[in-house]
N, C-alpha and C positions, 0 to 999 in steps of 0.2 A: 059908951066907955070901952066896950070890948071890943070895938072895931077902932078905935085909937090907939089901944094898946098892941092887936093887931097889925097896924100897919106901921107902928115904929120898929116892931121886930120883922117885919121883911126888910124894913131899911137900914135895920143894924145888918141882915144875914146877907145884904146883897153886893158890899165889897168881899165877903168873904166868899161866897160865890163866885163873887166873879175871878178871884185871884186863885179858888181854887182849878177853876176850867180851863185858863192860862198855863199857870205849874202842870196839870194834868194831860192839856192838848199837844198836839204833836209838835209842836215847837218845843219843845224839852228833849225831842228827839234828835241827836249828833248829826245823824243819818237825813236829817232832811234838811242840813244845808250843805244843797249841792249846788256844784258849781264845775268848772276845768279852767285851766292855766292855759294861757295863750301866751307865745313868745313872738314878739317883733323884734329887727334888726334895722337902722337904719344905716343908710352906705350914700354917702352924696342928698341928689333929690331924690331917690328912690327909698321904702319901704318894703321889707321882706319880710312875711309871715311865715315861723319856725313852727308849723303845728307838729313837725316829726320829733320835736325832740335834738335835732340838730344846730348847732351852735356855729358865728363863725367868730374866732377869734380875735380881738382887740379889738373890738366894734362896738359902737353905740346899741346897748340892749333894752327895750322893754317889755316887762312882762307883767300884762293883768291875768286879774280874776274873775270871772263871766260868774255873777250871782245866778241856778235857775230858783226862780223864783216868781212863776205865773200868776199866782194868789197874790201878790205882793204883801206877803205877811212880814214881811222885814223891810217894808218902804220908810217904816222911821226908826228902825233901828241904829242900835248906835254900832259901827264895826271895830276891831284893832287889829290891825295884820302884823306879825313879825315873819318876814324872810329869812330863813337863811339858806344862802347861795352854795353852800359845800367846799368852801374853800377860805373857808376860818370868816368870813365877810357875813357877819348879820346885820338887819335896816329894820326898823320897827317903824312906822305911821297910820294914816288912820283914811289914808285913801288904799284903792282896792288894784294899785299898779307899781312899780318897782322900777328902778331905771340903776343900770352897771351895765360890768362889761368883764368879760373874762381874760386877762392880759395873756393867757397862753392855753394853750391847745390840751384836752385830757378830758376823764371822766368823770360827772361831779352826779351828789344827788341834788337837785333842789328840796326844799321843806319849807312849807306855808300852813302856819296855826293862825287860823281864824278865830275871834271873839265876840260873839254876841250878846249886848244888853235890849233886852224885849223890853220887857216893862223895869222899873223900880223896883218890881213886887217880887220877880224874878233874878234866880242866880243866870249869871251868865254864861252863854253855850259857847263852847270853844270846838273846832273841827282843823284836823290836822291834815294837810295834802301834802304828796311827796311826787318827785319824778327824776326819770334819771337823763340827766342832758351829755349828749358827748359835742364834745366845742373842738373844730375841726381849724386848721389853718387856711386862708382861704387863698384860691391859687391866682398872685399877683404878679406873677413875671413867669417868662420861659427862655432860657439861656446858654444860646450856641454853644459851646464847647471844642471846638472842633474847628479846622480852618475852615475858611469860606472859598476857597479855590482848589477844584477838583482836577480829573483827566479823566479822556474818555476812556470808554472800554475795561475800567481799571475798579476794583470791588471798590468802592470806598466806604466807610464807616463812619459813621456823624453820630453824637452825643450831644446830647441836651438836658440841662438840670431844671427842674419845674417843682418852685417852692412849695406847691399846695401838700393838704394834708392824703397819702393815701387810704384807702384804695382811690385811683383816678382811671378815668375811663378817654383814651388816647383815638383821635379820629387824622389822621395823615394821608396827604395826597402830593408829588410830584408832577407839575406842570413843566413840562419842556418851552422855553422862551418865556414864562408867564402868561401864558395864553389860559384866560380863563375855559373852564370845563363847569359849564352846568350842568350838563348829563351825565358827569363824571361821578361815582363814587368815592369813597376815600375807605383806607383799611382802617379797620378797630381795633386797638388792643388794649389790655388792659395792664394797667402799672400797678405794682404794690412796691413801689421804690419811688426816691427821688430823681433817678435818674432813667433816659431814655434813650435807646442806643437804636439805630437805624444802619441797614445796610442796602445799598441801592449800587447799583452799575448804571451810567449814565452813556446812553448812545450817541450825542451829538452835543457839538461844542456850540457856545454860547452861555448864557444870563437864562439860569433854569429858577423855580421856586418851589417852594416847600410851604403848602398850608397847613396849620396845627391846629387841635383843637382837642381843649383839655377840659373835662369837666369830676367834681365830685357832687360830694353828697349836698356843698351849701353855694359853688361857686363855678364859674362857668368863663373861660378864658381861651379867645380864638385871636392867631397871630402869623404871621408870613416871614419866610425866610429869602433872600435872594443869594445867588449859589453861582460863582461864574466856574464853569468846566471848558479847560482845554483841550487842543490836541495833545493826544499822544505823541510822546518822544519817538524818534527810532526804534522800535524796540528791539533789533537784530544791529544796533550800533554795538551794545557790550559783546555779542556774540563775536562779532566780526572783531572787534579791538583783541580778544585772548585769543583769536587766532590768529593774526599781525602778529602778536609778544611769541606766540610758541612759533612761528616761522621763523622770526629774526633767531630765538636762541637759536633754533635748530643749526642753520644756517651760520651762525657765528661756531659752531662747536665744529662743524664741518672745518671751516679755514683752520680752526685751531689745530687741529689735527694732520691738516694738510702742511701748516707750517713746522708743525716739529717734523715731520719724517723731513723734508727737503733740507732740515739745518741739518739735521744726523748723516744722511750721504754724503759725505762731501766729497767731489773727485782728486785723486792723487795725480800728480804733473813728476812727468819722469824728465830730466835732465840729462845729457850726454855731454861730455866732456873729450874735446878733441888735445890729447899732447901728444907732445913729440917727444920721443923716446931719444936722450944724447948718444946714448951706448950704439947706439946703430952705426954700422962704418957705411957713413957716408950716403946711407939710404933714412929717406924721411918717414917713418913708423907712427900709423894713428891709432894711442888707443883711445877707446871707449871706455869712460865711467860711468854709469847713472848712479845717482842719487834717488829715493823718493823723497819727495816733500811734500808734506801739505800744504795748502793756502796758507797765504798769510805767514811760513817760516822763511828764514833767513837761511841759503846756503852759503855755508862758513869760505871765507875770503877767497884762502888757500885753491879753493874749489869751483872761485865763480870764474864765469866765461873773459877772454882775454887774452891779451901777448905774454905769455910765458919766458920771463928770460933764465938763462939757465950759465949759469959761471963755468 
């Protein structure tokens, strides 16, 4: 009888056991559901793993939750995730992955509250992760700005606007004729702007290129330019034209000067006048009158040359 009695009271005390060793065991513990955030990106057929924390923007995102969980003490657990993305966007379900996308470039924090139901017996464990993603624009075009037809010997300055988000890190090379250079280098530099200014003097005429090569923090974009450079104009043509212009004035003010003195001299023409004096007995007397005149005047009738008659 005392071993009946016995053994029902281990069978009343051993749910109660056993639900206190559960509440009491380290699954009551916050801290021991660990796990980390994984960000994927996909872009076409290709898959990009975001483990930095970097984002590219208006792209197809996914991101799980990597349970650690060796012991598998939560292989029948029940989970709830709520998301929220930092940009007023919250998603609640009951798998351990999230799928969006960030329509524009900035700093957001992510936040994921986890929920675990263990047993029935058991309240549920909830664990909160946070991180902070920066969502980058990714660089989709690179865009001449600039003519496409140069001259030699002559500085010239080329621009180019390149959508991605900075800092971007700029790798440039000039091939003359497009002749590839494998052992060729390229210069680095780096941009914290959209835009990208280049200065080059180009030595010989022809069809030259320009290799680009733009990358940031989540995207990676390499592109060629074709570039025709002429010859040089004359360049001692404008020289020589302002010296032709300052000859001819020169030259034209000489005659102007030479014309007016010659109109201002003008020679005076002396006249003589032969009459015959009546009063003379019988002898024929010449006198002499001059007149001056200038060109161009009329000596008055009385005066001009001719047979004089005399009453």
């Amino acid at each position: 009888m005392e071993r009946k009695n016995a053994f029902w009271i281990v069978m009343l005390l051993l749910p109660v056991l056993l639900g206190v060793a559960e509440t009491t065991g380290p699954l009551s513990d916050l801290e021991n559901i660990a796990g980390k955030l994984v960000f994927y990106q996909m872009e076409g057929n290709a898959t990009y793993v975001r483990d930095m924390g970097d984002l590219a923007s208006d792209v197809p995102t996914e991101t799980m939750f990597e349970l650690f969980d060796p012991q598998r003490n939560f292989s029948r657990s029940k989970f709830t995730y709520t998301w929220d993305l930092g940009n007023g966007e919250v998603i609640q379900g009951t798998e351990p992955v999230v799928r969006y996308h960030y329509p524009e470039s900035g700093n957001y924090t992510l936040r994921l509250k986890v929920g675990v139901n263990v047993t029935k017996y058991t309240p549920a464990i909830t664990g909160v992760y946070s991180t902070d993603v920066q969502v980058l624009d990714a660089i989709k075009n690179i865009e001449l700005r600039s003519p496409s037809d140069y001259e030699v010997a002559q500085d010239s300055s080329l621009a180019f606007h390149v959508d991605g988000s900075p800092p971007m890190w700029v790798c440039w090379r000039f091939l003359p004729y497009c002749v590839p250079d494998i052992m060729g280098g390229c210069t680095l530099t780096m941009l914290y702007e959209n835009t990208l200014r280049l200065n080059h003097t180009f030595t010989s005429a022809g069809i030259h290129c320009l290799d680009i090569s733009v990358r940031n923090e989540i995207s990676k974009l390499q592109t060629s330019f074709s570039l025709y450079v002429k010859r040089n104009s004359n360049p001692h043509l404008l020289f020589m034209l302002s010296c032709a212009a300052v000859l001819i004035a020169t030259f034209s003010f000489i005659a102007v000067i030479a014309c007016r003195k010659r109109t201002q001299q003008i020679p005076v023409s002396s006249n003589a006048l032969y009459l015959k004096n009546p009063e003379s007995d019988g002898q024929s007397t010449i006198l002499f009158k001059f007149s001056n005149l200038e060109r161009g005047e009329k000596e008055p009738l009385l005066l001009q040359c001719g047979t004089q008659y005399f009453s």
